[in-house]
N, C-alpha and C positions, 0 to 999 in steps of 0.2 A: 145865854142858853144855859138849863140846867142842868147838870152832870151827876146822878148817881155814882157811889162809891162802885156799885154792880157796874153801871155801864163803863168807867172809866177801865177797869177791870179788864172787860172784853177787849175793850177800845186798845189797850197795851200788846193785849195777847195778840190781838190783829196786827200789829206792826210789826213785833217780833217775828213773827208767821212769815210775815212779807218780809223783812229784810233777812232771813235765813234762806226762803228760796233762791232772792236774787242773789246771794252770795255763794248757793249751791250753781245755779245759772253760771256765773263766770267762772268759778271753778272749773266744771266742765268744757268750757269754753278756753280756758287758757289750756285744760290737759288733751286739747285735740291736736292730733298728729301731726308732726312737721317734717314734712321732707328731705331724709337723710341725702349729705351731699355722699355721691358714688366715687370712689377713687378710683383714679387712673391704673387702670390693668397694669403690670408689671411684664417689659417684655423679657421672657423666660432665658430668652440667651444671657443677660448680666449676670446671671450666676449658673452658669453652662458648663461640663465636662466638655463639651465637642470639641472636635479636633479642627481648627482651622487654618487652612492655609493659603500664605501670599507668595507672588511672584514680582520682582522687581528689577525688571531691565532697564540699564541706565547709559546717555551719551555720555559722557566725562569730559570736558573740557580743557586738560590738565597740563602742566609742566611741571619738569624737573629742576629741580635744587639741589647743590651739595657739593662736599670737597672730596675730593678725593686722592691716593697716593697711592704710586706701584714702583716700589724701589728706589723712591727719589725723592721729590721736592712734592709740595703741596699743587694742587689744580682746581681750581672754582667752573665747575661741570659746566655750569648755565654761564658762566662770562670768560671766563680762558679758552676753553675750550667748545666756545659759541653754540653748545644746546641750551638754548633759553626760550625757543617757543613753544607757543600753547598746540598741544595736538588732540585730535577726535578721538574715545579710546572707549572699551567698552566695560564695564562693568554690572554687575548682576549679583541680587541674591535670591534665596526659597530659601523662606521661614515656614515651620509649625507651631501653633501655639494649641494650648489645651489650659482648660480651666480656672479661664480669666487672669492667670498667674505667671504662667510660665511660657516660654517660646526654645526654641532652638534655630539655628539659622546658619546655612551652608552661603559663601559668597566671594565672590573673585575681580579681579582684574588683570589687563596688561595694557602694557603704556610702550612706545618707544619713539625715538627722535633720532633726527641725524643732522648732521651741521658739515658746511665747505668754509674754511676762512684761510685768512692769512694772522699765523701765529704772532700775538700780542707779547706774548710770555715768553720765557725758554724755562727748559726745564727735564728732566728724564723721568721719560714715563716709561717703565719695562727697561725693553733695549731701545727705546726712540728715544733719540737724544735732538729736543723741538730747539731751533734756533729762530731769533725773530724775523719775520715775515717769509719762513716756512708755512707754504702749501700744506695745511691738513682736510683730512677728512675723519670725521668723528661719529661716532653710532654710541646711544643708549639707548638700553632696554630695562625695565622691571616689570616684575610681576607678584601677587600675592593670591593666596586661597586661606580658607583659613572654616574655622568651628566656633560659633558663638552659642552660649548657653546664658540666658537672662532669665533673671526672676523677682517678680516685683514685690517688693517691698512693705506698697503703704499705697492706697487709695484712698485717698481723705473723703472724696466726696462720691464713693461709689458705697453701694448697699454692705459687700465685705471688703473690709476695709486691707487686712492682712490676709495672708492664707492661712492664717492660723483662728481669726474671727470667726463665728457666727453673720450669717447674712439676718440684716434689718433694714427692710424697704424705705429709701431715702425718698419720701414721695416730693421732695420739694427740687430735687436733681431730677425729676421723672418728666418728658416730654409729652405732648398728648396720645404718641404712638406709643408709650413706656419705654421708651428709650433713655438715655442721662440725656439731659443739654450739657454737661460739662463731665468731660474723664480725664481726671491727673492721674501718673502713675510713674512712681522715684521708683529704679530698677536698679539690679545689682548684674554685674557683666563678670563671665566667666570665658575664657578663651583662648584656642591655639592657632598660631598662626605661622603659617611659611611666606616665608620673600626669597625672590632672587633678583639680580639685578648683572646686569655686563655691561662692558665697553671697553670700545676700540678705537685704537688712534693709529691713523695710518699717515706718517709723513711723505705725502707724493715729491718732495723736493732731495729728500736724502733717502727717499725708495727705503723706509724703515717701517714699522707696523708691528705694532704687540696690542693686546686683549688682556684682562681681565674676568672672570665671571664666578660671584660669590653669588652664596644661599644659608638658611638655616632656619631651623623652625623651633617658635619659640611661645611657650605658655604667655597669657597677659590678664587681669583683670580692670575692672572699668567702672564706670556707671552713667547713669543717664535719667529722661524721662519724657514722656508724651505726654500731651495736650489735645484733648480731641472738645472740639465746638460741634452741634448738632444746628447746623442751618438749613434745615429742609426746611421750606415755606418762609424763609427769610433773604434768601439770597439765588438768583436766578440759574439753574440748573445744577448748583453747589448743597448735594446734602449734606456734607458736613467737612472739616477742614480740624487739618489734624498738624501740629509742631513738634517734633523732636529733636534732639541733641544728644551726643554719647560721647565717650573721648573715654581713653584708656591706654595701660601702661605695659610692658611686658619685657622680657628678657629671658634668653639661656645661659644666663652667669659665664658664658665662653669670650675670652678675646673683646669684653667690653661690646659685646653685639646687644642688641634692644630695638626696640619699638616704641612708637608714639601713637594713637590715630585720635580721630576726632569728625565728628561728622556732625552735620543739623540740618534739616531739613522743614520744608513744609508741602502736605500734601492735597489737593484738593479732592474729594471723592462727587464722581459725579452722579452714580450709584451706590449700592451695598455692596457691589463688586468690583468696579473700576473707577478708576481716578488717577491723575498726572502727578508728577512732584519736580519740584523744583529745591537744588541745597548745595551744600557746599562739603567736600571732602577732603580731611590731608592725612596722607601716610605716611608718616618719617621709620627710616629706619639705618639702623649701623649694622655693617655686615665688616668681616673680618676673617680672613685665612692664614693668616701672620708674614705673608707675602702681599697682600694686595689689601687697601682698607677702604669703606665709601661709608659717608655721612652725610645723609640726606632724606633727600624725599620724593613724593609725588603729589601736585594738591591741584585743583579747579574747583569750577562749578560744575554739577551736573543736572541734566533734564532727561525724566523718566517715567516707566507707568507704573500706577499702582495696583496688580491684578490679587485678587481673594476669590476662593474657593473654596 
């Protein structure tokens, strides 16, 4: 076939023609709109002012530990002097917290035992002067009340991290309800605390019987931290499951008096408002009146509810 320089000419321009449109074509075609992914709402309470508050009534399982001395020789509470079982006891707190930062926390107990034996030991307690296998009868009691102020520190994986941050939507810790699936939070413990504690030792065989009863209240600092899991729609009527632990120290510089506590727990929430717990509690404490000294404690397990309001 022949080809003029003319027709070869057109014959070009035609191609270019055509491959310019189809390359407008797909242009077009790749700049059509693609459907933004929508992110998960953020729900408004993780970075909230509101004032929230729990209630926490608890069984205590507990027994006493410790030595003690009143004008004489030393006494081991729970084995000389045979209080060493576990008794029902009742303990409770009401916390408020506000702005995902801070709480405060009013909380008590009392504990007491009593014990019949025949004296293992000899020794002078007061005026009883215990010979072995003297007839006693023994009573302890303690009790604490006390003020807690915590403030958290550092949440790694929550939107503000400090109280001192800026909040920036952590959408990868965001549940489909906007809630976290995970809340760590390292707390700083501030606190005043009162104990008292008694006891009595009555020798029914030399008809003798003296008491004891010491107290004193005393600043403490501490620390701690919670773990909350979000398992709604993972685990059967369990929205979400919460771990804590605390322990802290305290003293009023008097007579070598102080405190120890320690707590940890785990809670199950079966709503946004109630849930049970299960943990473990110990309250050591030295009391001192320069006549009478005790060194010990209170500890078990306890089972309890977890009420928010």
């Amino acid at each position: 076939m022949y080809f003029t320089r003319k027709s070869l000419r057109l014959l070009a321009g035609s191609l270019l023609i055509a491959a310019a449109a189809r390359g407008q074509g797909e242009t077009v075609a790749s700049a059509a709109p693609v459907a933004a992914s929508v992110a998960t709402p953020i729900d408004p309470t993780r970075d909230s002012d509101a004032l929230h508050f729990a209630l926490r009534p608890a069984l205590w399982m507990a027994r006493v530990r410790g030595d003690t001395n009143f004008g004489g020789g030393n006494f081991v509470v729970d084995d000389g002097l045979g209080l060493n079982g576990y008794e029902a006891t009742l303990n409770g707190a009401l916390s408020a917290s506000w702005g995902g930062f801070y709480e405060v926390m009013v909380d008590g107990w009392f504990f007491s035992t009593s014990a019949t034996l025949a004296a293992q030991v000899t020794g002078t307690f007061g005026t009883v002067n215990i010979a072995l296998d003297d007839q006693l009868a023994t009573e302890f009691a303690g009790a604490s009340a006390g003020g807690e102020f915590d403030i958290t520190l550092w949440q790694p994986f929550a939107d503000r991290q400090t109280p001192w941050s800026d909040p920036i939507a952590n959408q990868k810790n965001t549940t489909a309800t906007g809630g976290y699936k995970a809340d760590l939070r390292f707390k700083a413990i501030g606190s005043v605390r009162w104990y008292s504690a008694s006891l009595s030792v009555n020798d029914t065989t030399s008809a003798q019987s003296d008491s004891w009863a010491l107290s004193a209240v005393m600043p403490g600092i501490g620390g701690g931290f919670d773990l909350d899991f979000d398992t709604k729609g993972r685990l059967p009527l369990v929205e979400s499951i919460r771990l804590e632990a605390a322990g802290g120290v305290g003293s009023n510089f008097t007579n070598g008096q102080g405190f120890t506590f320690a707590r940890a727990g785990l809670s199950l929430m079966f709503s946004a408002t109630c849930g049970a717990e299960l943990g473990y509690r110990l309250e050591n404490f030295t009391l001192d009146n320069n006549s009478a000294h005790f060194d010990g404690g209170v500890q078990g397990l306890y089972f309890g509810a977890n009420i928010k309001f």
